[in-house]
N, C-alpha and C positions, 0 to 999 in steps of 0.2 A: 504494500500500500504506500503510497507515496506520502510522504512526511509533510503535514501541514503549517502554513507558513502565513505569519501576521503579518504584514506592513503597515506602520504607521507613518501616515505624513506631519510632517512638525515644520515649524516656518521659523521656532528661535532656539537659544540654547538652552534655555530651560524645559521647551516640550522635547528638544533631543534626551535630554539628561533623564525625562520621565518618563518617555517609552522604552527606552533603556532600563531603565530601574524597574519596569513594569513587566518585561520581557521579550518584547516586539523582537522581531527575528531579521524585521529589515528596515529600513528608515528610506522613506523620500523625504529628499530635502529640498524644502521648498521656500518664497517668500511669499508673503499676503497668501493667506490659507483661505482668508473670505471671498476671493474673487477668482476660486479654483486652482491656486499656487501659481508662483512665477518664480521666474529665475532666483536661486538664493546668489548673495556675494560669493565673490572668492573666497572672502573671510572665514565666511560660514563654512565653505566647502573645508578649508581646510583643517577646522577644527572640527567638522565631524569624520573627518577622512580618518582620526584617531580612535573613532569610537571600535566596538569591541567584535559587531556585526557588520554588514555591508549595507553602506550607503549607496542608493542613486539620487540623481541632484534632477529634478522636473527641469525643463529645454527649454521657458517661455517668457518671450523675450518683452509681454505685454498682455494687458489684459483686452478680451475682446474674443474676436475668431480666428481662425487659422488658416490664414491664407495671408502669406509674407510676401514683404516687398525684398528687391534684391541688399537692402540694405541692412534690415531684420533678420534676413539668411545671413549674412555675416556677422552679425552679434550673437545668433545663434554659433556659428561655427565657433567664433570665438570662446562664447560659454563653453561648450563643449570642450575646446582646450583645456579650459580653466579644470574642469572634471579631471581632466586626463593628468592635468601637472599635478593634483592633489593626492590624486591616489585611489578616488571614490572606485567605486564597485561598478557602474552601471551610468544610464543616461533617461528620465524619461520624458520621450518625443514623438512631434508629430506635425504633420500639416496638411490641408488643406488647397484644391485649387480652385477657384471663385465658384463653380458647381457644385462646390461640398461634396465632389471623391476625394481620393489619397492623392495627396500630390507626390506620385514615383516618385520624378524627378528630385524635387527637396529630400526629398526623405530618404535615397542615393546617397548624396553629400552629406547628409546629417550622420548617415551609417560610415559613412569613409571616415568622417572625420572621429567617429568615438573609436574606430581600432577594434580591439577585442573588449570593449567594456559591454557588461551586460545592456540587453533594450528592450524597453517597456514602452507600448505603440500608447500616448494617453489616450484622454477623455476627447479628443478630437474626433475620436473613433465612431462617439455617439450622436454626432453632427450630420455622417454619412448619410448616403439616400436607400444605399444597398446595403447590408451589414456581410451577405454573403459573399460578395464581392472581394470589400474591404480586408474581411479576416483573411482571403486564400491572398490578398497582395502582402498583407504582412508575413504570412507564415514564409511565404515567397523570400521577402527581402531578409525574413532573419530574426524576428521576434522572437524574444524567449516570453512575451505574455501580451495579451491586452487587458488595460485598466476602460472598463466600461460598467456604466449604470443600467447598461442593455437599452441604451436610445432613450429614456424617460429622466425625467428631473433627479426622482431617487430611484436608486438600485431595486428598492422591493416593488415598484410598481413596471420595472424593466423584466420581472422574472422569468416571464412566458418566453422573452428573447434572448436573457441568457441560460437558456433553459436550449431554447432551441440550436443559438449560437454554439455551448459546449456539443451538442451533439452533433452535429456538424464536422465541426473539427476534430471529434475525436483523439483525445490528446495529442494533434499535432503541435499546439499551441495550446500557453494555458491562460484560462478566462477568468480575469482575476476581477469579482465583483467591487464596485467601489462607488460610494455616492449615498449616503445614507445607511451605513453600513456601521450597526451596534450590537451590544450586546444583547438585545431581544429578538432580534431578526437574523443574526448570524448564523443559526442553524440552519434558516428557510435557503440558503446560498449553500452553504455544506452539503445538502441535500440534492446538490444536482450533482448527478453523474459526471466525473471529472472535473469537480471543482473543489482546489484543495490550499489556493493561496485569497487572502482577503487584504481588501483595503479601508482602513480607516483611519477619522482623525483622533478618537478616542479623547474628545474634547470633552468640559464640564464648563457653563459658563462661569465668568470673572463677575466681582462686582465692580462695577461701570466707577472709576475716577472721574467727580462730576467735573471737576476742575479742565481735567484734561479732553473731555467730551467738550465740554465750553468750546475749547479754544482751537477745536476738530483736529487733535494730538490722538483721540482712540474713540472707537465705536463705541454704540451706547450696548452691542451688543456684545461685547467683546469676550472671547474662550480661551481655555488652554489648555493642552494637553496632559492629562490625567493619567499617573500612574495608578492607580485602584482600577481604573474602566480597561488600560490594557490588559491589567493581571485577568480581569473579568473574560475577556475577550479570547486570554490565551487558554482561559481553563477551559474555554466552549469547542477550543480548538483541538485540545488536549485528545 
């Protein structure tokens, strides 16, 4: 049976420190969590490049859709560097061409340039018009997963498509559910056939600093990632 596997996504060093202390198996690293992760600093990369598990650093150069100008593609490339001189584990990528398929082409250059770092096709994947399509180009170019909500807002009302998605692919690829993804629904994902990695943020919210809300320094709704909710998550995993 293949070994079941949490990824948490964290955007600072204290939600590193807590999925970590919680027992997360893998870390995306990410910035701005609330508007689907973006690119972390170098900074970041390099201080989680020490952690104990294997980091991958999310590829996104902005928030919005996926579909890059030639100049974006090079900030990309560049992040990607930054991945590679750190040490991280992996890269996860993706894009789009103004029709919402895969953009081959981008998505070529984004694979040359990670090397042999692990790749995780994102959430751009749930934008597609075809999902059947999309998954046989990823497996094609070389994924070791896609991160999808199965085409819907969250994960649990995506289920029928990654329900159908996994079977599909037949473990050629693995379908790693992500998007609303907790500990009360966590099992309803385990329960597809070939699906044995999960994504979540395992967040709890923060109380709002009214000070800093004032002065638009943090959201009113502001989280952070929970060591108690990962240990929850691993035990379902367990």
């Amino acid at each position: 049976m293949q070994a079941r596997i949490l990824e948490v996504c964290v955007d600072d060093a204290d939600g590193l420190a807590a999925a970590i202390a919680g027992g997360a198996d893998r870390i995306e690293l990410c910035s701005a969590l609330g508007v689907g992760g973006l690119t972390p600093t170098r900074g970041f990369m390099a201080l989680a490049a020490k952690s104990p598990i294997p980091v991958n650093a999310i590829i996104r150069p902005r928030i919005g859709g996926f579909a890059y100008s030639d100049d974006e593609i090079s900030i990309m490339l560049a992040d990607i560097e930054a991945a590679c001189d750190a040490g991280l584990a992996g890269v996860v990528i993706g894009a789009l061409r103004p029709d919402g398929t895969l953009d081959r082409a981008v998505l070529e250059r984004l694979i040359k340039a990670a090397g042999t770092l692990d790749l995780t096709l994102h959430r751009a994947f749930d934008m597609v018009p075809d999902f059947d399509v999309a998954v046989e180009m990823a497996i094609d170019l070389g994924f070791s997963r896609v991160l999808t909500s199965g085409g819907a807002r969250h994960a649990e009302a995506g289920l029928p498509v990654l329900r159908r998605v996994a079977e599909v692919t037949s473990g050629r690829i693995s379908i790693m559910p992500g998007g609303g993804v907790r500990p009360g629904n966590a099992a309803d994902f385990l329960a597809i056939p070939g699906v044995f990695e999960l994504h979540a943020s395992c967040t709890q919210p923060m109380e709002p600093n009214a000070d800093l809300v004032d002065f638009g320094f943090s959201p009113t709704n502001a989280r952070r990632t929970d060591a108690d909710t990962v240990r929850q998550m691993k035990a379902i995993l367990a």
